[in-house]
BARO-655520 format. One line per 4 residues: number of its first residue (from 1); for each residue z, x, y of C-alpha. Coordinates in pm, 1 decimal, decimal comma, always signed. Each point is the difference from the previous one (the first is absolute). Example, Ala and Ser with C-alpha at 12.3 -4.5 7.8 and 13.67 -1.06 7.14 Angstrom:
2
1 = +780,0:+1230,0:-450,0 ~ -66,0:+137,0:+344,0
//
This chain:
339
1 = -5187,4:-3793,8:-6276,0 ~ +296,8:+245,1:+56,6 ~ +0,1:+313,7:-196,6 ~ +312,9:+25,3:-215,3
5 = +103,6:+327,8:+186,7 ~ +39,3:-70,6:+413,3 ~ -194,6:+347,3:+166,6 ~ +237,5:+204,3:+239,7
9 = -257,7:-179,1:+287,0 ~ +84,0:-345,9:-111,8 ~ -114,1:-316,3:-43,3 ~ -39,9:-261,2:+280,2
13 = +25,6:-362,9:-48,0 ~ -122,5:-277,0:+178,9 ~ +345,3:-213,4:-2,4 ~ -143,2:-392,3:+121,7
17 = +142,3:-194,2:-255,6 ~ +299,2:-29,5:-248,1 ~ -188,7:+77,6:-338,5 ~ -83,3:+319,0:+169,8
21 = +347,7:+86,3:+85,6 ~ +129,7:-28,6:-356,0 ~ -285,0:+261,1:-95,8 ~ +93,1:+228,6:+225,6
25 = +331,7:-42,1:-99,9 ~ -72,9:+66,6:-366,3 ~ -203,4:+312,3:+136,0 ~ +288,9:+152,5:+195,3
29 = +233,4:-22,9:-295,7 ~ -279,6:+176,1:-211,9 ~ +2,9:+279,1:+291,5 ~ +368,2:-22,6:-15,9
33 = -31,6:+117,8:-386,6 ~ -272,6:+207,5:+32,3 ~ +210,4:+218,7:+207,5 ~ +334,1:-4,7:-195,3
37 = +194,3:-192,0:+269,3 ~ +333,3:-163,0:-167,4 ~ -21,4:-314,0:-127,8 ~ +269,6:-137,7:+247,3
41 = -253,4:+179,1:+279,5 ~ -287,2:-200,5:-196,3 ~ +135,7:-302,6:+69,5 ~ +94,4:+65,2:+349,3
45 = -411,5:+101,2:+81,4 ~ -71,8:-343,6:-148,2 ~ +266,2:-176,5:+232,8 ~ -144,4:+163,8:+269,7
49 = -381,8:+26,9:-67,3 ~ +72,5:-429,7:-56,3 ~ +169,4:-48,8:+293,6 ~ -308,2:+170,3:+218,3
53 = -216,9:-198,2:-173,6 ~ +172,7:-295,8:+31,3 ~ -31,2:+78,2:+429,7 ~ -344,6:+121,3:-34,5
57 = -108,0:-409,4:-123,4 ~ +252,7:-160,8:+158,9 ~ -7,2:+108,8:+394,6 ~ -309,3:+267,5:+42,9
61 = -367,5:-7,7:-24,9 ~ -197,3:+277,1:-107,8 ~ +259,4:+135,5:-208,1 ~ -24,4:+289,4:-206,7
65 = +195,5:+268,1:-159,6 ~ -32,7:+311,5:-131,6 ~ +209,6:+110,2:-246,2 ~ -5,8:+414,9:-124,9
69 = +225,9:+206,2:-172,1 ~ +212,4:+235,6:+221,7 ~ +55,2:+381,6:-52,8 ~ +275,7:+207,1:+147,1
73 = +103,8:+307,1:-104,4 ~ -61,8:-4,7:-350,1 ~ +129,0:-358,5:+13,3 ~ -191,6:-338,8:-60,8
77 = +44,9:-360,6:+217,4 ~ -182,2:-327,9:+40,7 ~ -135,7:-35,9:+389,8 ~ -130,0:-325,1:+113,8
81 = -152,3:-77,8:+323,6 ~ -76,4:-357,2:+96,9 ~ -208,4:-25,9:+291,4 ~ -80,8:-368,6:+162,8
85 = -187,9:-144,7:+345,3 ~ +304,9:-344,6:-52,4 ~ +201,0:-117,5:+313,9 ~ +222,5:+301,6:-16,1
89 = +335,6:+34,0:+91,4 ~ +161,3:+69,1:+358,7 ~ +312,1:+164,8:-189,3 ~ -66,1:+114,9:-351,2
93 = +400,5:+124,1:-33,4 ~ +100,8:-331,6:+78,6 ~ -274,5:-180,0:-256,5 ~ +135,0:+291,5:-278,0
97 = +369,5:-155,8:+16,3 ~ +82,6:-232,4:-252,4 ~ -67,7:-386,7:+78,2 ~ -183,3:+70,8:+291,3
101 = -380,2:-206,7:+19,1 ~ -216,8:-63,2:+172,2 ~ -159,2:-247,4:-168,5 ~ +255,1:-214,8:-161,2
105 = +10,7:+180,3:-303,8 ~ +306,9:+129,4:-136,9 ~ -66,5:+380,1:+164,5 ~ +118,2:+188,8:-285,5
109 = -338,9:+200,3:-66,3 ~ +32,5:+274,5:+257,7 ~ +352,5:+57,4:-96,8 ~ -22,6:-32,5:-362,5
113 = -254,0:+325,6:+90,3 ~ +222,7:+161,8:+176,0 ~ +276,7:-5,9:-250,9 ~ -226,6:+125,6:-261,8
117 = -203,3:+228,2:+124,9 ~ +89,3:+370,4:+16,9 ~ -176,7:-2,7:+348,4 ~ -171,8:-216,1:+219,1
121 = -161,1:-0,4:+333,3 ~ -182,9:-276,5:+177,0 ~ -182,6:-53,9:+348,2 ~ -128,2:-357,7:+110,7
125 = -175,5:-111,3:+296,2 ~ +9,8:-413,4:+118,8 ~ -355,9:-102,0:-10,2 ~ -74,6:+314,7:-199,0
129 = +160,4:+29,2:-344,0 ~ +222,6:+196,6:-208,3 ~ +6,4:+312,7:-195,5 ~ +254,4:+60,9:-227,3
133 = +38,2:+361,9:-165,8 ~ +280,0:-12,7:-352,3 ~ +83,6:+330,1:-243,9 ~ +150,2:-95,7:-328,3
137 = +151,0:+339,7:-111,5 ~ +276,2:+60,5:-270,8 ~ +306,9:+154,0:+183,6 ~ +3,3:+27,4:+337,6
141 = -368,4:+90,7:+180,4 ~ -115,1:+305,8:+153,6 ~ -20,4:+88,6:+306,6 ~ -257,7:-186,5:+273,3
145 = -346,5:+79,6:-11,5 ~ -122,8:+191,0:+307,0 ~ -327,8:-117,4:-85,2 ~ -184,5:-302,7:-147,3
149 = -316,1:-168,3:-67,2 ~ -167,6:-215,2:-191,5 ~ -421,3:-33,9:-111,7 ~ -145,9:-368,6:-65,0
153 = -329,0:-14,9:-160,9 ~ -288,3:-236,8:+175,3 ~ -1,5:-368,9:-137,8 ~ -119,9:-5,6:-377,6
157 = +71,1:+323,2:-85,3 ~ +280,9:+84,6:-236,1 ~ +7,6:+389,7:+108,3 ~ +34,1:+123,5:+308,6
161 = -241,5:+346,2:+173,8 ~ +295,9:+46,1:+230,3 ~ +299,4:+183,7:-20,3 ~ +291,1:+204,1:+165,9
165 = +264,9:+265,3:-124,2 ~ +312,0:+161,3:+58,0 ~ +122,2:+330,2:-87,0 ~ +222,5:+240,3:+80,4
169 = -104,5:+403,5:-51,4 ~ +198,7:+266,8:+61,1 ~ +188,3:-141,7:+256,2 ~ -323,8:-197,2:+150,1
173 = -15,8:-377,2:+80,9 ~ -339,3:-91,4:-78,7 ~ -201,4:-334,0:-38,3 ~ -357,5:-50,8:-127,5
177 = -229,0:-312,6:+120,9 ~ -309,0:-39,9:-238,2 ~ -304,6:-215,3:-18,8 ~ -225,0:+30,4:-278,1
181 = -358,3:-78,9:+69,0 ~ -84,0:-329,6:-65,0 ~ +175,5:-287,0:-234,1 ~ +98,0:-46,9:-302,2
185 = +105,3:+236,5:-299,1 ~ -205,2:+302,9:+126,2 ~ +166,3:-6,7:+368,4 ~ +333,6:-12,1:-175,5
189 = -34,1:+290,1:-238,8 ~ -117,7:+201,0:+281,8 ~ +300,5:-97,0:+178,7 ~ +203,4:+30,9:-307,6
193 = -140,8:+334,1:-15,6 ~ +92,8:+130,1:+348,8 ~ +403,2:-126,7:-55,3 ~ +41,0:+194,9:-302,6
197 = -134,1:+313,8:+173,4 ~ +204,5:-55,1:+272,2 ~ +305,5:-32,5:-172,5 ~ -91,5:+305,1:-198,2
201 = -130,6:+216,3:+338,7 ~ +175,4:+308,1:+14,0 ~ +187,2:-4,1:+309,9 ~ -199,2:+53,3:+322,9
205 = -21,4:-142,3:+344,9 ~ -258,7:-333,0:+15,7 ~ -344,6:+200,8:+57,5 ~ +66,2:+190,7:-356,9
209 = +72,6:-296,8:-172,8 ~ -287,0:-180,2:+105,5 ~ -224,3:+293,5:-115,9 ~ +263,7:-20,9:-338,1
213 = -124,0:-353,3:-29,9 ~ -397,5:+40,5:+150,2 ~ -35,9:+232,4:-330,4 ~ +221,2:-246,3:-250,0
217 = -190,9:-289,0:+75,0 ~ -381,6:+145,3:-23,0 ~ -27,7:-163,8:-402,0 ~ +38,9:-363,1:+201,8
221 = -223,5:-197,8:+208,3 ~ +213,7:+163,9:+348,8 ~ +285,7:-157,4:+275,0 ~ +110,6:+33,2:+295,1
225 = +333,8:+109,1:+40,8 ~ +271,1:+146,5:+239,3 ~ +326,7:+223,0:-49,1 ~ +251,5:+7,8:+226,7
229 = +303,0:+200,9:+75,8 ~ +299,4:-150,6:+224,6 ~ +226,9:+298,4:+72,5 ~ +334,5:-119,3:+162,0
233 = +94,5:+376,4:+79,0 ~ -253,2:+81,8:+235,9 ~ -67,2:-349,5:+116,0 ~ -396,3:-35,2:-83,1
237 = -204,1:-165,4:-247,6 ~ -286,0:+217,2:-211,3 ~ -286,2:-153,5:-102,4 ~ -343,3:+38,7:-169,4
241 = -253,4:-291,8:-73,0 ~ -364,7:-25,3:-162,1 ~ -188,1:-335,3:+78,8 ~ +147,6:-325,2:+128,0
245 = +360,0:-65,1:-67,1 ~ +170,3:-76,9:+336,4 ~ +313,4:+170,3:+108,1 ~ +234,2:-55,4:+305,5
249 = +305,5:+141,3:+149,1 ~ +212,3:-288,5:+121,5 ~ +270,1:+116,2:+258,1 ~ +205,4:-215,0:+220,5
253 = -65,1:-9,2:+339,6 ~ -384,2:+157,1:-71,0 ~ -302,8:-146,7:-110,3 ~ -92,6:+145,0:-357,0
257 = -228,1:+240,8:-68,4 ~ -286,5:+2,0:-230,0 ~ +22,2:+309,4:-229,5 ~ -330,7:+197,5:-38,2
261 = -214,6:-33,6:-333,7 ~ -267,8:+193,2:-86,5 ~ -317,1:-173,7:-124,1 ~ -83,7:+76,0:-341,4
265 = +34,7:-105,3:-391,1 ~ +329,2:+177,2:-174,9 ~ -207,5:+95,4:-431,1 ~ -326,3:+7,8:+194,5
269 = -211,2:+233,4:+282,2 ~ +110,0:+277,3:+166,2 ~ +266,1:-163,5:+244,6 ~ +178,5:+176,8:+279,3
273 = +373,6:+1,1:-43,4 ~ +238,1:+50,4:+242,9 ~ +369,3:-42,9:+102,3 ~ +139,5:-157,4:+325,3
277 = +366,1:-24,6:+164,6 ~ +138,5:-244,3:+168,1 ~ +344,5:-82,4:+204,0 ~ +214,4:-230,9:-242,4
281 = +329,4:-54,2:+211,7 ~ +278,1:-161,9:-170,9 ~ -33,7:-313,4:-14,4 ~ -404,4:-12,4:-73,0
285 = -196,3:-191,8:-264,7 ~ -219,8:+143,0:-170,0 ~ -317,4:-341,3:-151,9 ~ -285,6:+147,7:-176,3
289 = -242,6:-267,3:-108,5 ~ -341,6:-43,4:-230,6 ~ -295,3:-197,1:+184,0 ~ +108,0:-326,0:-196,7
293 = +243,8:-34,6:+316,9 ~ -109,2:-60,3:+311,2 ~ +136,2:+251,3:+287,3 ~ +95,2:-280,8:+247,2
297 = +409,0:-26,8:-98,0 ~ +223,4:+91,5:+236,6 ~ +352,0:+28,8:-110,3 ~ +134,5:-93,0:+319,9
301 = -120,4:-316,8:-115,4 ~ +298,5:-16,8:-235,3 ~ +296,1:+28,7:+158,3 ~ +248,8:+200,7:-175,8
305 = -250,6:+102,6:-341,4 ~ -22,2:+368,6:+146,6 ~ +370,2:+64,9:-89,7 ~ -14,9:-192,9:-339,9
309 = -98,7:+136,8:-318,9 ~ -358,6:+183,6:-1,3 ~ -126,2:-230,9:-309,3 ~ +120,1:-307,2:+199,8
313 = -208,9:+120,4:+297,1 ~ -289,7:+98,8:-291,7 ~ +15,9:-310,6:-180,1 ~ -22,8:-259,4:+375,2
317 = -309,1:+198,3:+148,5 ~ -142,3:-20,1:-332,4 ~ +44,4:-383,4:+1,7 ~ -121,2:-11,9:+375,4
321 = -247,0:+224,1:+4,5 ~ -139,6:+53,6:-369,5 ~ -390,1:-131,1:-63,9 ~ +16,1:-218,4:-287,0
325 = -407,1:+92,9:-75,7 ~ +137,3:+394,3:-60,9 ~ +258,4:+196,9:-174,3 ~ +253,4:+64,3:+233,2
329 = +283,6:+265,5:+33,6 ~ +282,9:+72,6:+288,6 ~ +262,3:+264,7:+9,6 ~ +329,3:+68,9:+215,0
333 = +208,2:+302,4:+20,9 ~ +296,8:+62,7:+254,1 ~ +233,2:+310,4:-38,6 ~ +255,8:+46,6:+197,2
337 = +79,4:+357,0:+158,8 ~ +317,9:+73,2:-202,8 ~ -159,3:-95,0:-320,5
//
């Protein structure tokens, strides 16, 4: 059962059949009126969200899609990400054109996306699968994310104890990683918790905000969580972590480097806190992870995804590395030096 207003994390959808695809359908266009889109924009969101659908049963397996609302600036979109493990593609551009199949269909559903979508991004792997990232915005969209991620909760749960944030503070690029204790409700409203503090902190490198958040969430049953700081003008990353949530600087040409987390419980104990910097050259990738991913991806693995996107690279390590039997969450952030 769907609750009649979407949450800003979304709603994910198992998508394995067609009488699941019209529901989703029928959910996007409530999203789609829940946050004032046009009714021309409506209607575009439910070609789209169909035509996804429609790939998801016909060519993939293990299809899914999350669907969330999208907030910019004081603005509100649609975002869908469908993520699959299906044949792939060898040249998604090509299978986005008009008439183009690959399975002697009429290969109208990619471009049909294109053409209505305000923005959309896709990376697909032969023998691998597809993810597909769409914004539905009225008017033209803002400006790429330099950061995205996503949080799936472990099988059977509707709510998810993971969770990530983005935020900009006087002048500081920051991004939170969070994983409530446990399952359920109670891991989520400590999560919950520590992103509304965090996009309330007053502005402060990553070791103050954590202590910011350590006191915020002390009424809830206690996460671990991570802040960190890209800063294209001096070149390095800062960075401040309690418990387990994996982080790793991703450069080309070097191995990447494990970013250093303190042990400890953010709401409970006495925990040390304390900030590190690294070297973030232009270029770099910045994936911070919960433990419902395992730490064995390698994005060298995917030829091309460290340029693309960060919630295209979020969304296929998720799919490739995510453990189904726990809530998982996975983060990207690249900034470019000029930015």
């Amino acid at each position: 059962m769907i609750a009649d207003v979407v949450p800003d994390h979304g709603v994910w959808f198992r998508v394995d059949n067609g009488a699941t695809a019209g529901g989703v359908r029928r959910v996007a266009e409530r999203l789609g009126r829940q946050l004032e889109l046009s009714a021309p924009r409506v209607a575009d969101l439910a070609i789209v969200t169909a035509e996804i659908t429609s790939n998801l049963v016909k060519h993939a397996r293990e299809g899914a899609l999350l669907l969330r609302p999208a907030r910019r600036d004081g603005r509100a979109g649609v975002e869908l990400v469908a993520i699959d493990s299906g044949p792939g593609m060898a040249d998604l551009t090509l299978s986005s054109a008009d008439g183009h199949s690959t399975s002697g269909t009429l290969g109208i559903g990619l471009g049909a996306i294109t053409r209505q979508a305000s923005r959309f991004d896709g990376f697909s792997t032969p023998g691998r699968g597809t993810v597909l990232t769409v914004q539905v915005w009225d008017g033209p969209p803002p400006a790429p994310d330099w950061a995205g991620g996503l949080a799936r909760p472990i099988t059977g749960e509707q709510d998810s104890g993971d969770g990530y944030a983005v935020r900009m503070a006087d002048g500081r690029r920051q991004v939170l990683v969070c994983d409530g204790l446990g399952h359920g409700p109670l891991a989520a409203a400590a999560t919950g918790a520590a992103v509304a503090a965090f996009r309330s902190a007053p502005a402060g490198p990553p070791d103050v905000v954590v202590r910011h958040l350590h006191a915020a969430i002390s009424h809830t049953r206690g996460a671990a969580l991570a802040v960190a700081e890209p800063d294209p003008a001096t070149g390095q990353l800062h960075f401040a972590g309690l418990g387990n949530i994996a982080a790793m600087i991703v450069a080309t040409g070097e191995r990447r480097r494990g970013l250093v987390s303190l042990p400890g419980i953010a709401g409970h104990q006495r925990p040390a806190i304390r900030g590190y910097d690294y070297p973030f050259p232009p270029g770099a990738t910045l994936v911070m992870h919960s433990d419902g991913v395992v730490d064995r991806w390698d994005l060298d693995d995917y030829p091309g995804l460290a340029v693309r996107p960060p919630l295209l690279a979020a969304a296929t390590l998720l799919r490739d590395a995510g453990i189904r039997r726990d809530d998982a969450c996975v983060l990207v952030a690249r900034v470019a030096r000029h930015e």
